[in-house]
Backbone as CSV, one residue per row, in Angstrom:
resi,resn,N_x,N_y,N_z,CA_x,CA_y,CA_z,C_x,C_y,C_z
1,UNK,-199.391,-19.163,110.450,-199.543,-18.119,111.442,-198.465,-17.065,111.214
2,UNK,-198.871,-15.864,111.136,-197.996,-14.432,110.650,-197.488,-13.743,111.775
3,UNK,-197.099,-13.897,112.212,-196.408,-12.826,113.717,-195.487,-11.200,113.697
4,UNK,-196.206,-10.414,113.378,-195.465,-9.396,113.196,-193.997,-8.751,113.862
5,UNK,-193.032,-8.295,113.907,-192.088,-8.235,114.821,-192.045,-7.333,115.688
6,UNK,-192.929,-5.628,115.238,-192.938,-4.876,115.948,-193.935,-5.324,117.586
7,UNK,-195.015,-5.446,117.071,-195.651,-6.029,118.179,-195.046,-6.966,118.985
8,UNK,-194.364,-7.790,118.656,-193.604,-9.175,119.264,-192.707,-8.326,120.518
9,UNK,-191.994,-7.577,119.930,-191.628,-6.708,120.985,-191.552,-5.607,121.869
10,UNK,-193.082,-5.470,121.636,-193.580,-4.645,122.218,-193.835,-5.439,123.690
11,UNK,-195.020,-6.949,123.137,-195.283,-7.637,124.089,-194.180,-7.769,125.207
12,UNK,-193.067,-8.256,124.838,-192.066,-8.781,125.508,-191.647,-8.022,126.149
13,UNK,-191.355,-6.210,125.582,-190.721,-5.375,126.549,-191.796,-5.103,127.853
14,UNK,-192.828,-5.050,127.659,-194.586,-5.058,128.411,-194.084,-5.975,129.365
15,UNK,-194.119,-7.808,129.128,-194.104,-8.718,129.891,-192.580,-8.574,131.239
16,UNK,-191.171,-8.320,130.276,-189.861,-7.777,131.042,-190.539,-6.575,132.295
17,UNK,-191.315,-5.668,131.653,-191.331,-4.297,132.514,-192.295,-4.794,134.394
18,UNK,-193.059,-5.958,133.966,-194.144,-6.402,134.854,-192.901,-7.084,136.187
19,UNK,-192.550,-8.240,135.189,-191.588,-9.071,135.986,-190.182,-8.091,136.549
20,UNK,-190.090,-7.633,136.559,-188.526,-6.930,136.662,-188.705,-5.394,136.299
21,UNK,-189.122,-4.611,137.550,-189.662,-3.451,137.011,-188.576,-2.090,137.238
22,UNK,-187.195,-3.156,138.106,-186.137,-2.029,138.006,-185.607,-1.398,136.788
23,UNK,-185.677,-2.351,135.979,-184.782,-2.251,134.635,-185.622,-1.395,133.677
24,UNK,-186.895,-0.943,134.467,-187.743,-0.120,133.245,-186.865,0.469,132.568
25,UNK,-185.623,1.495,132.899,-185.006,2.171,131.855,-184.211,1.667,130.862
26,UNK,-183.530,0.712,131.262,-183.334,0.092,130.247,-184.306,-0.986,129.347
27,UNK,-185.292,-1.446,129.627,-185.997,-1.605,129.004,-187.059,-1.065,127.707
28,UNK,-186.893,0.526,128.069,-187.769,0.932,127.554,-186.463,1.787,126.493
29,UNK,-185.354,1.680,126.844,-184.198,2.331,125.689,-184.095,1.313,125.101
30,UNK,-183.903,0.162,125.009,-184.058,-1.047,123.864,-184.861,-1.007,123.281
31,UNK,-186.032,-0.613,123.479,-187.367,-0.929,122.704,-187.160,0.112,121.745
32,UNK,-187.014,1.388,122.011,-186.980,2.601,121.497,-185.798,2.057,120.424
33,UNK,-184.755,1.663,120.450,-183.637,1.578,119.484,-183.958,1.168,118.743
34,UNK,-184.472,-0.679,118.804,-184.888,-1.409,118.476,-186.277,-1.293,117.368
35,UNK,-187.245,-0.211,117.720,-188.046,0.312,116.991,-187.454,0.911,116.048
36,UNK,-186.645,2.083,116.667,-185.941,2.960,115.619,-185.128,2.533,114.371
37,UNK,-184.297,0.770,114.483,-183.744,0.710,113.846,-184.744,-0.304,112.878
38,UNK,-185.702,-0.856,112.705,-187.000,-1.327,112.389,-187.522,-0.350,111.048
39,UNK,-187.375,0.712,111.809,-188.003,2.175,111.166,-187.615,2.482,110.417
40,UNK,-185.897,2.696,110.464,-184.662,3.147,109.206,-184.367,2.175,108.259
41,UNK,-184.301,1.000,108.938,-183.767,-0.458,107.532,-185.047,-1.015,107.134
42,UNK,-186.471,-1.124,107.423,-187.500,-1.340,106.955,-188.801,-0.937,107.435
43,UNK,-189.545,-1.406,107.028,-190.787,-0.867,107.451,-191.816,-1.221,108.433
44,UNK,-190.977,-2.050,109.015,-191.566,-2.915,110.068,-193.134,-4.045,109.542
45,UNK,-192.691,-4.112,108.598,-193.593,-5.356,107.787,-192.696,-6.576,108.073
46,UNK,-191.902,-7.185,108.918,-191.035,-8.082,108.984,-191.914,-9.202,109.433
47,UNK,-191.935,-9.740,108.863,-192.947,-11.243,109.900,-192.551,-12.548,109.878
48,UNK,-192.641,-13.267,111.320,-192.194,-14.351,111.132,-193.286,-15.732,111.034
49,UNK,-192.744,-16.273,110.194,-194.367,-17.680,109.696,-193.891,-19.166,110.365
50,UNK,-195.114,-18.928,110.993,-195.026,-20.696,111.536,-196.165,-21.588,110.749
């Protein structure tokens, strides 16, 4: 099973924003970094195999 990483945290920032919807801003500036730095050191082909 291939699990991509970008999506992985997409889900998670999605699932955080539902449960706990004060922190949207910071939630949604992690994601953004977190993408961004995805973006600059690779190509977001990162996957993890179970």
């Amino acid at each position: 099973m291939n699990l991509a990483f970008t999506p992985l945290v997409s889900l998670l920032a999605g699932i955080l924003i539902l449960v706990m919807p004060r922190l949207l801003n910071y939630i949604v500036a992690i994601y953004l970094i977190v993408i961004g730095l995805v973006g600059i050191f690779g190509t977001g082909n990162f996957t993890l195999r179970f």
